[in-house]
KOLMARVO-507330 format. One record per residue (C-alpha): x, y, z negated; residue number from 1; chain; residue in three letters. Coordinates in steps of 0.02 Angstrom, whole numbers, plus 50000, padded with zeros to 5 digits. Layout:
BEGIN
- X / Y / Z / NUM / A / ALA .
...
This chain:
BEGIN
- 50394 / 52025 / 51332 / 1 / A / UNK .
- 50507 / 52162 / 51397 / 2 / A / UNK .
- 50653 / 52095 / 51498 / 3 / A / UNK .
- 50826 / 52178 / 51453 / 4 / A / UNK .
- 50994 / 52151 / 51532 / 5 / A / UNK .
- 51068 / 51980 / 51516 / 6 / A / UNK .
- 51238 / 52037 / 51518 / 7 / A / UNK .
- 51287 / 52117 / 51360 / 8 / A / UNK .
- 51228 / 51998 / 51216 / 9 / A / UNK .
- 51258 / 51800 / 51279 / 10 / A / UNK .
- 51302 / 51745 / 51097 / 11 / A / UNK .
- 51154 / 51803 / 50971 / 12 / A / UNK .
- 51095 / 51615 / 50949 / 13 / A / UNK .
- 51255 / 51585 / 50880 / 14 / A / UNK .
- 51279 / 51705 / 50778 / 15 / A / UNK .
- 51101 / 51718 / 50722 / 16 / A / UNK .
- 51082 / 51538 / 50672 / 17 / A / UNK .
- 51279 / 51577 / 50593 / 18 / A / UNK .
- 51200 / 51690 / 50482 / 19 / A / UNK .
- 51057 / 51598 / 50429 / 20 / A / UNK .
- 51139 / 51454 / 50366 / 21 / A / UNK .
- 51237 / 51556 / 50272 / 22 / A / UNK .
- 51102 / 51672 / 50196 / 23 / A / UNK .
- 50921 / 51636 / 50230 / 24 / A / UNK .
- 50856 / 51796 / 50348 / 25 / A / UNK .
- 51043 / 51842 / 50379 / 26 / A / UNK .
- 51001 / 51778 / 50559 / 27 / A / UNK .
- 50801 / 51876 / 50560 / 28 / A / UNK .
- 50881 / 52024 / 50510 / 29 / A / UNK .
- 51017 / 52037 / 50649 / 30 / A / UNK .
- 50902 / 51999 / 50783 / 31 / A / UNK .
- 50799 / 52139 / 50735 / 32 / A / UNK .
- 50664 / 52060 / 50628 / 33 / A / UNK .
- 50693 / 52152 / 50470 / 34 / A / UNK .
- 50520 / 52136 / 50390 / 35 / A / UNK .
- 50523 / 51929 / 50404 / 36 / A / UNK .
- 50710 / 51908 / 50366 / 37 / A / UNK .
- 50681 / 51999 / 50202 / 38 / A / UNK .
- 50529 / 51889 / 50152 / 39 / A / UNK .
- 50667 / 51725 / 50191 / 40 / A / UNK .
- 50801 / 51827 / 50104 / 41 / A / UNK .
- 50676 / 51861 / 49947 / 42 / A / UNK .
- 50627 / 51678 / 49939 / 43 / A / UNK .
- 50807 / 51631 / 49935 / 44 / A / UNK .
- 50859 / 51718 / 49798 / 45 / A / UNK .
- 50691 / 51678 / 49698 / 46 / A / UNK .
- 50748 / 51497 / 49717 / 47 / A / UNK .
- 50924 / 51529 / 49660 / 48 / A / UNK .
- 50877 / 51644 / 49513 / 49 / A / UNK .
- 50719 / 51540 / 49454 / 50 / A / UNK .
- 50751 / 51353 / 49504 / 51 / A / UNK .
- 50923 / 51315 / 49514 / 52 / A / UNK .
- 50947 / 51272 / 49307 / 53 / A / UNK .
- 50779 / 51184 / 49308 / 54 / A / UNK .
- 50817 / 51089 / 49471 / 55 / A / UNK .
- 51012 / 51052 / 49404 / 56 / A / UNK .
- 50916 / 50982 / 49236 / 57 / A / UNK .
- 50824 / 50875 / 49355 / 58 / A / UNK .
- 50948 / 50796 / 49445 / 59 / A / UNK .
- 51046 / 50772 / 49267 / 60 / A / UNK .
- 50902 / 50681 / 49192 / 61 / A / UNK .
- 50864 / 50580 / 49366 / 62 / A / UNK .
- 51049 / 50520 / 49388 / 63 / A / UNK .
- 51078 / 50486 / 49174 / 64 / A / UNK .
- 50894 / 50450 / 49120 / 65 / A / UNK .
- 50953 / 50541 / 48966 / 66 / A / UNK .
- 51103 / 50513 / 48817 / 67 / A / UNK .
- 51019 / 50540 / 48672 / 68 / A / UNK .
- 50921 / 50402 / 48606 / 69 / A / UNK .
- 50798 / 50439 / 48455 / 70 / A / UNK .
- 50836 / 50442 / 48283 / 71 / A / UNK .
- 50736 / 50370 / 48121 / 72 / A / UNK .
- 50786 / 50406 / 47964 / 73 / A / UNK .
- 50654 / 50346 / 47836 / 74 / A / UNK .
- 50520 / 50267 / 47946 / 75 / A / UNK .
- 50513 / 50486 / 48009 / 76 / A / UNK .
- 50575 / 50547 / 48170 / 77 / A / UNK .
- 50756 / 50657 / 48149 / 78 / A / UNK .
- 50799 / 50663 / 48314 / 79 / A / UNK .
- 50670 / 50664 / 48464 / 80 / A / UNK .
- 50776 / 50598 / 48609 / 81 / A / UNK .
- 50766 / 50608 / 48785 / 82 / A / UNK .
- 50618 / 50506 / 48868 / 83 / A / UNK .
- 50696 / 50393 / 49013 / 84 / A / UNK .
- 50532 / 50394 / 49118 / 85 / A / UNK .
- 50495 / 50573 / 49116 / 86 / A / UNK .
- 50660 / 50640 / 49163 / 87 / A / UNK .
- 50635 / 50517 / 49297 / 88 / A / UNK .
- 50488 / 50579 / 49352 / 89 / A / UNK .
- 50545 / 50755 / 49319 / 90 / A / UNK .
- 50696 / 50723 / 49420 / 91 / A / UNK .
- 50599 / 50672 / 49584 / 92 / A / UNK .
- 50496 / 50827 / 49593 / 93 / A / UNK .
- 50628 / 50928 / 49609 / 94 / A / UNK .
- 50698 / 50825 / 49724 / 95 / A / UNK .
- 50536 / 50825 / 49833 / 96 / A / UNK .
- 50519 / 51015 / 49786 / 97 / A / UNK .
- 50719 / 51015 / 49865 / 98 / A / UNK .
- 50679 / 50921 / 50001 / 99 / A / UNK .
- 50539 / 51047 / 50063 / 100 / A / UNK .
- 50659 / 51198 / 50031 / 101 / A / UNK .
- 50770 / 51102 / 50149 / 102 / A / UNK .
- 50630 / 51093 / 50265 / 103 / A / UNK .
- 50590 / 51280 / 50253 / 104 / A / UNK .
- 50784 / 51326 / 50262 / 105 / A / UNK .
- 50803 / 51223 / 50416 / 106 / A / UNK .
- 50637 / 51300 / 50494 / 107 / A / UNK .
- 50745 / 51483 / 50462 / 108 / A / UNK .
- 50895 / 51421 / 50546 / 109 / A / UNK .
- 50787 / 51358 / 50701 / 110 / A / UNK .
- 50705 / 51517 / 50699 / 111 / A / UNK .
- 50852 / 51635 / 50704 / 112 / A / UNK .
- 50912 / 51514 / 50856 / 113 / A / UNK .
- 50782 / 51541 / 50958 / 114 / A / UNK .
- 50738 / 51709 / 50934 / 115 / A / UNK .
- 50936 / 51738 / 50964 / 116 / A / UNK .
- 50900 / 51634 / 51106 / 117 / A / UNK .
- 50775 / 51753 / 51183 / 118 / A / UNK .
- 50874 / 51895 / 51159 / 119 / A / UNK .
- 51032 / 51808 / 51266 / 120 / A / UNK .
- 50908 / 51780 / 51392 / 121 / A / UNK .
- 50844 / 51963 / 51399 / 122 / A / UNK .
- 50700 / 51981 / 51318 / 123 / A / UNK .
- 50621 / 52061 / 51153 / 124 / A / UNK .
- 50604 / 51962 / 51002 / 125 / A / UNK .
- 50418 / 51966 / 50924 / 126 / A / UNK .
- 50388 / 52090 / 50801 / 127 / A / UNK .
- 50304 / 52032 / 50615 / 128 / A / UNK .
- 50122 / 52071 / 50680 / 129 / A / UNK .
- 50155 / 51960 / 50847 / 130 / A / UNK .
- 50235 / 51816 / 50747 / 131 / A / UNK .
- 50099 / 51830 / 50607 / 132 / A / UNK .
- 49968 / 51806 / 50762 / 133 / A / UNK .
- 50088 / 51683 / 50847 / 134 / A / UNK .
- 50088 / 51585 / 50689 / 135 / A / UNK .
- 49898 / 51597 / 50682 / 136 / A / UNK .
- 49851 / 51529 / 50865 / 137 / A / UNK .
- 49989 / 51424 / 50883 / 138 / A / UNK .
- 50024 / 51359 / 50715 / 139 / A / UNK .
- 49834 / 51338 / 50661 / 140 / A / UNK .
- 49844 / 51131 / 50661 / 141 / A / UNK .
- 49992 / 51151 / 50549 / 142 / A / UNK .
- 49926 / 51251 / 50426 / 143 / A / UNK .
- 49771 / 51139 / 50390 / 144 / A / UNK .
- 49862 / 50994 / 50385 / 145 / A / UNK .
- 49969 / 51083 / 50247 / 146 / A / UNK .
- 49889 / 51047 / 50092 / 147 / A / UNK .
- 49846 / 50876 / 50145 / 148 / A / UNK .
- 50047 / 50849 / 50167 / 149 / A / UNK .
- 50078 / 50903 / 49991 / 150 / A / UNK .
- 49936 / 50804 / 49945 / 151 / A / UNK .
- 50017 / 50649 / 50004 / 152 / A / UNK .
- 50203 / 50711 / 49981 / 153 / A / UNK .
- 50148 / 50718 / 49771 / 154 / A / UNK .
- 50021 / 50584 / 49738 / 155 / A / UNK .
- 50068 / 50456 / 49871 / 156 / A / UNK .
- 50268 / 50472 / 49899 / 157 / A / UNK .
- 50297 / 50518 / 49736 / 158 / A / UNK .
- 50211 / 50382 / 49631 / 159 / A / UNK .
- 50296 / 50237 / 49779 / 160 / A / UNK .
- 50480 / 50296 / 49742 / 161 / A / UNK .
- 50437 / 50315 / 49560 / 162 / A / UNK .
- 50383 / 50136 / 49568 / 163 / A / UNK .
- 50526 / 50067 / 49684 / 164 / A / UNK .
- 50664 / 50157 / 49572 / 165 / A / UNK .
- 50570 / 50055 / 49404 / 166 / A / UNK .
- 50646 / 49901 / 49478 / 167 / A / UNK .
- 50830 / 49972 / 49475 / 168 / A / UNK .
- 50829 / 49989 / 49309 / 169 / A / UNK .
- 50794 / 49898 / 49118 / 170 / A / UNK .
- 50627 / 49957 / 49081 / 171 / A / UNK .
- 50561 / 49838 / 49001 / 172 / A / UNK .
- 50513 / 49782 / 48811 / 173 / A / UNK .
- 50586 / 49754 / 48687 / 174 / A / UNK .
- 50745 / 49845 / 48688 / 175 / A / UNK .
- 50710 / 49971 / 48841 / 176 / A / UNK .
- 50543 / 50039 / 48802 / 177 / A / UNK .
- 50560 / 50254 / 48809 / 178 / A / UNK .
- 50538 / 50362 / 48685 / 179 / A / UNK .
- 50621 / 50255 / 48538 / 180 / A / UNK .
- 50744 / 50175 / 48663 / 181 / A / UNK .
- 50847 / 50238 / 48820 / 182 / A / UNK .
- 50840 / 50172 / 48994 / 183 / A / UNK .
- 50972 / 50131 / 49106 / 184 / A / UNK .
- 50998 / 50115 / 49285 / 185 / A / UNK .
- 51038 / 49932 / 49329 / 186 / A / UNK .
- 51065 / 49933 / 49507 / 187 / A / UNK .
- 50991 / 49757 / 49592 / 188 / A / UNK .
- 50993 / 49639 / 49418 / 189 / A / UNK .
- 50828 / 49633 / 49420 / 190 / A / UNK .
- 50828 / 49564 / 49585 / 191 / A / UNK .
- 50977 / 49454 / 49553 / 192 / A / UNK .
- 50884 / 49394 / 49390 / 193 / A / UNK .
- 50716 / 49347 / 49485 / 194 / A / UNK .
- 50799 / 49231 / 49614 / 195 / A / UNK .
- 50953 / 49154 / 49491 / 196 / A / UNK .
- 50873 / 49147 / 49312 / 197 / A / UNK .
- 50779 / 48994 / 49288 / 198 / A / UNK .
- 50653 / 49088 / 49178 / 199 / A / UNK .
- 50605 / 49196 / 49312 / 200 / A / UNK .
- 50637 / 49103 / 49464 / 201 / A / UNK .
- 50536 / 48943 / 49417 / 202 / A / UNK .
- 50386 / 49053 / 49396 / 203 / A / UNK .
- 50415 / 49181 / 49566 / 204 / A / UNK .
- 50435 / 49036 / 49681 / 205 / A / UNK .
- 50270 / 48929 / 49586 / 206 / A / UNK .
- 50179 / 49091 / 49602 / 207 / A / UNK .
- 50222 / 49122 / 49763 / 208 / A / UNK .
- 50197 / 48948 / 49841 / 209 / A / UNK .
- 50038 / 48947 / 49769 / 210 / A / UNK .
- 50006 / 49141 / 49810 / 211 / A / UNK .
- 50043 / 49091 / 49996 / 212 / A / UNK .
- 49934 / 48943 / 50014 / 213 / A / UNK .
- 49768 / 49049 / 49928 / 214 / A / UNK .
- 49794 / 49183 / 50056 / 215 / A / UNK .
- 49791 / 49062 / 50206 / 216 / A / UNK .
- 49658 / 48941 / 50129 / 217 / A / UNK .
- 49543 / 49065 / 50059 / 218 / A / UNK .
- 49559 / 49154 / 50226 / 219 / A / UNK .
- 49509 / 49032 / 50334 / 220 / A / UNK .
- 49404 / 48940 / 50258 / 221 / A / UNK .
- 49285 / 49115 / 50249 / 222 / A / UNK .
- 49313 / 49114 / 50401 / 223 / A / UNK .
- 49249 / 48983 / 50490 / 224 / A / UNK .
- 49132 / 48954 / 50370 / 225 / A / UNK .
- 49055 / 49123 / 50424 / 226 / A / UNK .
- 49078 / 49062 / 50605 / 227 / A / UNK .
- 48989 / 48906 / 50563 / 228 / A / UNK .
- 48830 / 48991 / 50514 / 229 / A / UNK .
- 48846 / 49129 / 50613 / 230 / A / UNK .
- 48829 / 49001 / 50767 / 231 / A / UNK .
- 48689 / 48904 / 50674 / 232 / A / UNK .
- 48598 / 49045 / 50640 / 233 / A / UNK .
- 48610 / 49117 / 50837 / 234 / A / UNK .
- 48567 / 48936 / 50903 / 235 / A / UNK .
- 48389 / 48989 / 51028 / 236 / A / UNK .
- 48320 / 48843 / 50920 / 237 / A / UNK .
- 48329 / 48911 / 50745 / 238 / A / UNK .
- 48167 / 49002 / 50699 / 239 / A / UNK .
- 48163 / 49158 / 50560 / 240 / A / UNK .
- 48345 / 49208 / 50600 / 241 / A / UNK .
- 48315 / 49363 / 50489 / 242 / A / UNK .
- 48264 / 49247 / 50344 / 243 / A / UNK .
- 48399 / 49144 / 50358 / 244 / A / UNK .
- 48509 / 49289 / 50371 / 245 / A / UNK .
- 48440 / 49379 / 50242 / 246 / A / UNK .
- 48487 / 49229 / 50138 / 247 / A / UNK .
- 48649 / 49184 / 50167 / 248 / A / UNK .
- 48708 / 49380 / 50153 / 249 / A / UNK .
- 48651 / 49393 / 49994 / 250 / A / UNK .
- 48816 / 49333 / 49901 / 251 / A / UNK .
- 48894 / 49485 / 49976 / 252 / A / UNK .
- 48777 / 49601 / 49903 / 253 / A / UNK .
- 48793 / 49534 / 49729 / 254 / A / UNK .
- 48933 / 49639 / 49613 / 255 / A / UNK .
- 49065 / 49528 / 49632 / 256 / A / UNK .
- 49118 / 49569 / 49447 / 257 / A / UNK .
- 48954 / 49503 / 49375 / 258 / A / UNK .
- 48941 / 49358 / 49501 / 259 / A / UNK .
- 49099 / 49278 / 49460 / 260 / A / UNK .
- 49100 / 49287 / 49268 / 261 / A / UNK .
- 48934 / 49181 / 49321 / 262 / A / UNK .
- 49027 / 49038 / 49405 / 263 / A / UNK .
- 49146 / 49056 / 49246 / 264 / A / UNK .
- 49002 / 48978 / 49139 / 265 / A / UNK .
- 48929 / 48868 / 49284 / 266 / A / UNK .
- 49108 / 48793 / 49314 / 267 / A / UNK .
- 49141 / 48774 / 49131 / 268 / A / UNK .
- 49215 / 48615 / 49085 / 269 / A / UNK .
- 49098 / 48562 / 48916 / 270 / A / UNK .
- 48939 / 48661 / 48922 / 271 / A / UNK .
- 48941 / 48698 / 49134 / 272 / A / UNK .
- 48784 / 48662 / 49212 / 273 / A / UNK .
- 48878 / 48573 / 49346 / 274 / A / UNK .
- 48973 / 48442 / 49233 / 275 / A / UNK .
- 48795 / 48423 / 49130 / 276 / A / UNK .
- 48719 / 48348 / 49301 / 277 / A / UNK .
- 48860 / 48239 / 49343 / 278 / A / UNK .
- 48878 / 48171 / 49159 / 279 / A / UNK .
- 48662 / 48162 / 49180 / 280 / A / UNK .
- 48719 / 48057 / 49315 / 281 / A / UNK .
- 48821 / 47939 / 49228 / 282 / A / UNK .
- 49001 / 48028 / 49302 / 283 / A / UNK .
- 49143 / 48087 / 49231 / 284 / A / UNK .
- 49152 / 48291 / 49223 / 285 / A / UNK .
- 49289 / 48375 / 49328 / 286 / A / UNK .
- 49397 / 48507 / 49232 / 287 / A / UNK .
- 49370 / 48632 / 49356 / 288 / A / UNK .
- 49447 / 48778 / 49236 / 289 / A / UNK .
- 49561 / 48671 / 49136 / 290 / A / UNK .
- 49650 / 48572 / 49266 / 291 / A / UNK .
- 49780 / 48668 / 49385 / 292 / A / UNK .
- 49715 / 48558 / 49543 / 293 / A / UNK .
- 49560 / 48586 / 49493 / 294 / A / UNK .
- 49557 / 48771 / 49452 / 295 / A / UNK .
- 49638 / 48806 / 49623 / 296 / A / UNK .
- 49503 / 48719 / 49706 / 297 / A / UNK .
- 49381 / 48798 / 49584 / 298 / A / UNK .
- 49428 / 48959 / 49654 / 299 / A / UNK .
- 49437 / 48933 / 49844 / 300 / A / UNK .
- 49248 / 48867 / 49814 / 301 / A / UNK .
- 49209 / 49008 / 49733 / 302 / A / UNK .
- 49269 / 49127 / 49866 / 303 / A / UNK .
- 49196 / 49055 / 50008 / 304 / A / UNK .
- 49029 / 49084 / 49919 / 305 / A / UNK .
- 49110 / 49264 / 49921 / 306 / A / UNK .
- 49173 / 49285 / 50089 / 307 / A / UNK .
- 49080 / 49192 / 50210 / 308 / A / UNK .
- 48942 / 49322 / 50206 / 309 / A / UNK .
- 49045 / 49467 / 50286 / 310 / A / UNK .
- 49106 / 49355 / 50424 / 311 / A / UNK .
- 48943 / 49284 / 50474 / 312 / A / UNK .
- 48870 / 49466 / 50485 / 313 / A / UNK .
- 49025 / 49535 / 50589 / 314 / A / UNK .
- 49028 / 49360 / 50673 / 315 / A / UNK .
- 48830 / 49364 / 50714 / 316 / A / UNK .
- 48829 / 49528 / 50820 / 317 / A / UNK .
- 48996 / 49466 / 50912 / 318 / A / UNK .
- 48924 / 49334 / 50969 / 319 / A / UNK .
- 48766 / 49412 / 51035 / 320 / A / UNK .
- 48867 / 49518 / 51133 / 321 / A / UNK .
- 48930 / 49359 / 51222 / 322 / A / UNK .
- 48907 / 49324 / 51414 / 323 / A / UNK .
- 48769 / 49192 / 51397 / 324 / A / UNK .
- 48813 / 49145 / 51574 / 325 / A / UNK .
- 48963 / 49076 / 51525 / 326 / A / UNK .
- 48884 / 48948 / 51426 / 327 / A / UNK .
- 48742 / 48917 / 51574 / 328 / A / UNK .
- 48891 / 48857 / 51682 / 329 / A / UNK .
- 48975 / 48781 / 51554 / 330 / A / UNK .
- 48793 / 48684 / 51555 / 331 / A / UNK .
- 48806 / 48667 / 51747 / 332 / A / UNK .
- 48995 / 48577 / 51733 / 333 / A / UNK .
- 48923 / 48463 / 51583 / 334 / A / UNK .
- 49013 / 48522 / 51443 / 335 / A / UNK .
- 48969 / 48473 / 51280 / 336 / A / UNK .
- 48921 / 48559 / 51129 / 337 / A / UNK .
- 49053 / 48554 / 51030 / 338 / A / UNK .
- 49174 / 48604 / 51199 / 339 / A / UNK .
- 49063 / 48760 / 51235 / 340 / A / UNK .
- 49106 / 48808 / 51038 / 341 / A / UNK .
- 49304 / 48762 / 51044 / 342 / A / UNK .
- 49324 / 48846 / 51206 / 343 / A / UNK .
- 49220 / 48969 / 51235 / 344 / A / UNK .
- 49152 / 49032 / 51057 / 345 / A / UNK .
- 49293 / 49017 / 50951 / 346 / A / UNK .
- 49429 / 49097 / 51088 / 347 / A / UNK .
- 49290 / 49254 / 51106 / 348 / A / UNK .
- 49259 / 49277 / 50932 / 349 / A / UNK .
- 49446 / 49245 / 50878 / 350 / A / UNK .
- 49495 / 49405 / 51008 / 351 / A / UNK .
- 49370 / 49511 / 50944 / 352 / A / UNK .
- 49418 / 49477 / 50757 / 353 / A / UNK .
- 49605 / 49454 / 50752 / 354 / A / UNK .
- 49627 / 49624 / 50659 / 355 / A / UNK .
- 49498 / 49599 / 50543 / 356 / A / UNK .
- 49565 / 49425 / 50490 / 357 / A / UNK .
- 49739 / 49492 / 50467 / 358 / A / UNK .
- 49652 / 49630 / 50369 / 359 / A / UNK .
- 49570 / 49491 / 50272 / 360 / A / UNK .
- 49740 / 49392 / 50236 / 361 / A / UNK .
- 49803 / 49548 / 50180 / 362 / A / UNK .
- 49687 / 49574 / 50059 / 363 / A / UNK .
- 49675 / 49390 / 49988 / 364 / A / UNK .
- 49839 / 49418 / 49938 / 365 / A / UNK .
- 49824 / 49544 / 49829 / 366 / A / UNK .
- 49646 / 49476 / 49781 / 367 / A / UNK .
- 49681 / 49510 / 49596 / 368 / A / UNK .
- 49476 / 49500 / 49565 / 369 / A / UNK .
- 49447 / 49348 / 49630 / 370 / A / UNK .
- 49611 / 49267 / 49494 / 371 / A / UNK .
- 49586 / 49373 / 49351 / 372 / A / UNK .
- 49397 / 49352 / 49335 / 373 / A / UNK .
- 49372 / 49169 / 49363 / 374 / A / UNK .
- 49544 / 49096 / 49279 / 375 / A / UNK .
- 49627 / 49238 / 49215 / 376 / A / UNK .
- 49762 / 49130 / 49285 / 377 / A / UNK .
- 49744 / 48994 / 49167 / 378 / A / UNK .
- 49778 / 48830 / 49142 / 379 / A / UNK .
- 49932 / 48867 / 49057 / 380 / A / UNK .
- 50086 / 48825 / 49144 / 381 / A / UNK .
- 50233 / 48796 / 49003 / 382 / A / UNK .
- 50387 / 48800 / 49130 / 383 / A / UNK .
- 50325 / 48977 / 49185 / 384 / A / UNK .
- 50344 / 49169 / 49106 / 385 / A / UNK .
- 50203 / 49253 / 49062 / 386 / A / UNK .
- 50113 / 49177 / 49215 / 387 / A / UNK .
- 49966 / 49036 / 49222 / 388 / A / UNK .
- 49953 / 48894 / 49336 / 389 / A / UNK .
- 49831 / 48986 / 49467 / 390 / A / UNK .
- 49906 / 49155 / 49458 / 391 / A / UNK .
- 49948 / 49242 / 49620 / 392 / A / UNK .
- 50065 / 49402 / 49626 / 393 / A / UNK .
- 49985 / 49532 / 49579 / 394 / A / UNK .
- 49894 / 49438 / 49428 / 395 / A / UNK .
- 50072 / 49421 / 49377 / 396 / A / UNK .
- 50116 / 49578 / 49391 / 397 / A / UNK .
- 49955 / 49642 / 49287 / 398 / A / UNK .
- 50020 / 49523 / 49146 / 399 / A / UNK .
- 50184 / 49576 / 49179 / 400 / A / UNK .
- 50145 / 49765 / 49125 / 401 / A / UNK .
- 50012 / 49768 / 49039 / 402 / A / UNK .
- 50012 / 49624 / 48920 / 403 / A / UNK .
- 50227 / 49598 / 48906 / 404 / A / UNK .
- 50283 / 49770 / 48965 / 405 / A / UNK .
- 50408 / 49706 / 49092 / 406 / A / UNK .
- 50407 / 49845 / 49221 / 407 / A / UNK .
- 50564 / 49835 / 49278 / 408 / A / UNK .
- 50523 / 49638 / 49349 / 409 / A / UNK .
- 50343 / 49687 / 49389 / 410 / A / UNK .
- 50393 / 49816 / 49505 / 411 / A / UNK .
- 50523 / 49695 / 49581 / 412 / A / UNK .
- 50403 / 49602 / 49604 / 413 / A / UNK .
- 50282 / 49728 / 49683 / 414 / A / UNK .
- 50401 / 49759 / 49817 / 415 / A / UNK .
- 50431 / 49594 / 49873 / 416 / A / UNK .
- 50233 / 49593 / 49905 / 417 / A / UNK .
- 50239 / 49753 / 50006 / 418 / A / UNK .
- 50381 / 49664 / 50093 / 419 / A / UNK .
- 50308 / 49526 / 50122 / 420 / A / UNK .
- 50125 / 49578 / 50169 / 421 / A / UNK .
- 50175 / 49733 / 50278 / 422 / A / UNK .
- 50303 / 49622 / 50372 / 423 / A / UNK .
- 50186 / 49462 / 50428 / 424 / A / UNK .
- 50024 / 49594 / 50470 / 425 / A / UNK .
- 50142 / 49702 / 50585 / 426 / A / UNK .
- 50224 / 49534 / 50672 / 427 / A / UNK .
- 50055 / 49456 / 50661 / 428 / A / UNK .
- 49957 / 49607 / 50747 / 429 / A / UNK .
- 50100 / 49652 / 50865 / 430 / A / UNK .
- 50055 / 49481 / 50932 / 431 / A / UNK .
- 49877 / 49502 / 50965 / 432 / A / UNK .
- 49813 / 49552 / 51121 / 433 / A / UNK .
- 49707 / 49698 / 51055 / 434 / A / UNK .
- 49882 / 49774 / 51008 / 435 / A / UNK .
- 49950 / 49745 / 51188 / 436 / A / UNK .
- 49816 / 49810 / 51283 / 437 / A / UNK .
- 49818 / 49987 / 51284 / 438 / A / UNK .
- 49631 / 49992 / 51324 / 439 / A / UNK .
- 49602 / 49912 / 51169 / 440 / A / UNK .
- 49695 / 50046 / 51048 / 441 / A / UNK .
C-alpha cells in the first residue's frame, strides 16, 4: 500500500464508522470505496423497503401470539383466526433473519473503522478488486463454514428456542390448542405449576426419583458386567476367546426394537415362558410387567442383556493394551486375584473409559427405547398424570404430547432434562483426568 502523509486526515475512523451507523456504506463511500459502499447502501434500503412490514408483523405476532380467535357459526368456519404457533414460529425467523442483519450491519461499521483507520495512518484503502481477493484468501474458512452456520442457525437454534418459549406459555389441550383456540404467554406458571400442584408435582418428583436411579443402575450394572466378561474372556486360561466373544456380542447386534418386544412376551406375567417354568416347578410366578418393583427390575435385566456387549468389546481391547508387567510384579509382591483386578484393572480401565461412561449415563437417561418398548411405562400408577409407574422423563414427555397434548408442561419438562443432564456430564467430565490433561484432549 502507498504511504501518504499522516498529518492531514487523523479522524477518518471516526467519522467513517459515524457514518456507517448512521447509513450502511455512508462510512465505504467517504473513505473512497464507492463501488462496496453502494452494494451496503443497496442492501440497506432493500431491507427497509422489502422487510420492515413483514419483520414488524413478526414481532406483532411473536410478542401477542395473535387476537383473533376463530369463529364457528353452524358447525362452518366464519372467521379463520390467527394460529398461536405459527406466528410464533414466524416471529423467530425474523428475529434470527434480524439478528444476522445486525451481524452484517456491525461487520459495515467495523469495516468503515478500519479502513478509516488506514487512511489516518497514511496509507491507501483497498480498492473493490483487492478486497474481493482479500476476501477470497483471507476469508476462504469463513465462507465454507457459511452455509453450515445457517444450517445450524435454522434447524438447530431455531427449533431449541421454539421449544424453550412452548414452556412460557398455555399450549396445551383442551382450551389452548391453535387454530380453534388462542395461546397466551404465561410467563413461569408452568414451572410454578410443576413444583406446587400436587397433580403435577407428585408425578415429576416419582418420575424423576425413579428416572435418576435407572440412569445410575442401568449404567453400572452394563458396566461392570461388561468388565466382568471382558476380564474372563482375556484370562491366558480361557480357550476359543473369539467364540466366546462372538457369543456374548451378539445381543448388541440384534435390533434392539425386535429384541425387546421379545422379552415383552418372555417376561409376560400369564403365558411367559419364564413364569411357565417356575409354576412347572411348583413356584409362584413373579409379575415382572404388572408389578412396579418388579417391572423396574424387569427392565434393568433386560438392559444389561443390552448393554453389556458394547462394554466388554471396548473393555476387551483396553485391557490388552495393559502393561502385563504390572500384573507379573503384582505376582512377585503376592497379590491376589481379586487385588490385581480392584487395583490395577479396574483403576486402568476406569481412566480409559470415564468419557464413555458419562456418555453412557447420558444416554440412559433419555433411554426412551428401552421404557417405551418393554413397559410402555406401565403398571399404572393412580396418584400420577398421564405417567406409569416405570416411566422415566422423556417417556413422560412422549405421553405428554403425543397422547394428552400438554406441550406447554412437556417442554417444561424437557428443559429441566437438558438442565439436568448437561450440568452433571460437564461437572462430571471436568473432573476426570482425561479433561485435565492437556495431552489427553
Amino acid at each position: 500500500m502507498e504511504k501518504r502523509d499522516r498529518g492531514l486526515h487523523s479522524r477518518h475512523r471516526v467519522v467513517a464508522s459515524v457514518l456507517s451507523t448512521i447509513g450502511m456504506g455512508l462510512g465505504q463511500v467517504y473513505n473512497g470505496q464507492i463501488v462496496k459502499g453502494i452494494l451496503y447502501l443497496l442492501l440497506e434500503i432493500y431491507v427497509l423497503i422489502f422487510w420492515t412490514h413483514p419483520f414488524l408483523q413478526a414481532m406483532w405476532g411473536l410478542i401477542t401470539l395473535g387476537d383473533t380467535p376463530q369463529k364457528r357459526a353452524r358447525g362452518r368456519i366464519v372467521v379463520e383466526g390467527d394460529h398461536s404457533i405459527f406466528l410464533m414460529i414466524g416471529g423467530l425467523i425474523f428475529l434470527l433473519l434480524f439478528l444476522l442483519f445486525l451481524f452484517v450491519y456491525y461487520q459495515n461499521i467495523r469495516d468503515a473503522y478500519l479502513n478509516g483507520k488506514l487512511r489516518d495512518q497514511g496509507f491507501a484503502v483497498p480498492s473493490f478488486k483487492q478486497t474481493l481477493k482479500n476476501v477470497w484468501e483471507k476469508g476462504y474458512p469463513y465462507i465454507l463454514l457459511t452455509p453450515t452456520l445457517l444450517f445450524t442457525l435454522f434447524l438447530t437454534v431455531l427449533p431449541l428456542l421454539f421449544g424453550i418459549l412452548i414452556a412460557f406459555t398455555n399450549y396445551s389441550a383442551p382450551y389452548h390448542l391453535p387454530p380453534k383456540t388462542l395461546v397466551d404467554w404465561v410467563g413461569f406458571k408452568s414451572f410454578i405449576d410443576l413444583f406446587q400442584l400436587k397433580t403435577w408435582s407428585t408425578t415429576f418428583y416419582g418420575v424423576i426419583t425413579w428416572n435418576i436411579i435407572w440412569a445410575v443402575v442401568s449404567t453400572f450394572t452394563t458396566y461392570f458386567a461388561g468388565l466382568f466378561y471382558a476380564t474372563i474372556i482375556n484370562h491366558k486360561r480361557i480357550r476359543l476367546k473369539k467364540l466366546w466373544r462372538s457369543i456374548f456380542i451378539l445381543p448388541w447386534a440384534i435390533p434392539q426394537f425386535i429384541a425387546i418386544l421379545i422379552f415383552r412376551n418372555i417376561f409376560n406375567g400369564q403365558f411367559g415362558p419364564i413364569n411357565k417354568m417356575l409354576m412347572d416347578m411348583g413356584f409362584q410366578g413373579i409379575p415382572w410387567l404388572s408389578d412396579p418393583f418388579w417391572a423396574k427390575v424387569t427392565i434393568i435385566v433386560v438392559n444389561i442383556w443390552f448393554g453389556f456387549p458394547y462394554w466388554m468389546a471396548l473393555m476387551s481391547g483396553v485391557l490388552t493394551g495393559i502393561d502385563r508387567e504390572m500384573y507379573e510384579a503384582a505376582d512377585v509382591d503376592g497379590a491376589t486375584g481379586m487385588q490385581k483386578f480392584w487395583k490395577l484393572t479396574v483403576p486402568m480401565v476406569l481412566y480409559a473409559t470415564m468419557p464413555l461412561l458419562i456418555m453412557s449415563f447420558a444416554f440412559n437417561f433419555n433411554n426412551f427405547n428401552m421404557i417405551y418398548l418393554l413397559t410402555s411405562g406401565g403398571p399404572a400408577n393412580p396418584n400420577y398424570s398421564f405417567a406409569g409407574s416405570t416411566d422415566i422423563l422423556i417417556s413422560w414427555i412422549y405421553k405428554l404430547t403425543l397422547d394428552q397434548s400438554q406441550f406447554n408442561m412437556a417442554s417444561v419438562v424437557s428443559i429441566l432434562i437438558f438442565i439436568v443432564v448437561a450440568t452433571f456430564s460437564i461437572w462430571n467430565f471436568s473432573r476426570t483426568r482425561a479433561f485435565k490433561e492437556e495431552d489427553m484432549m
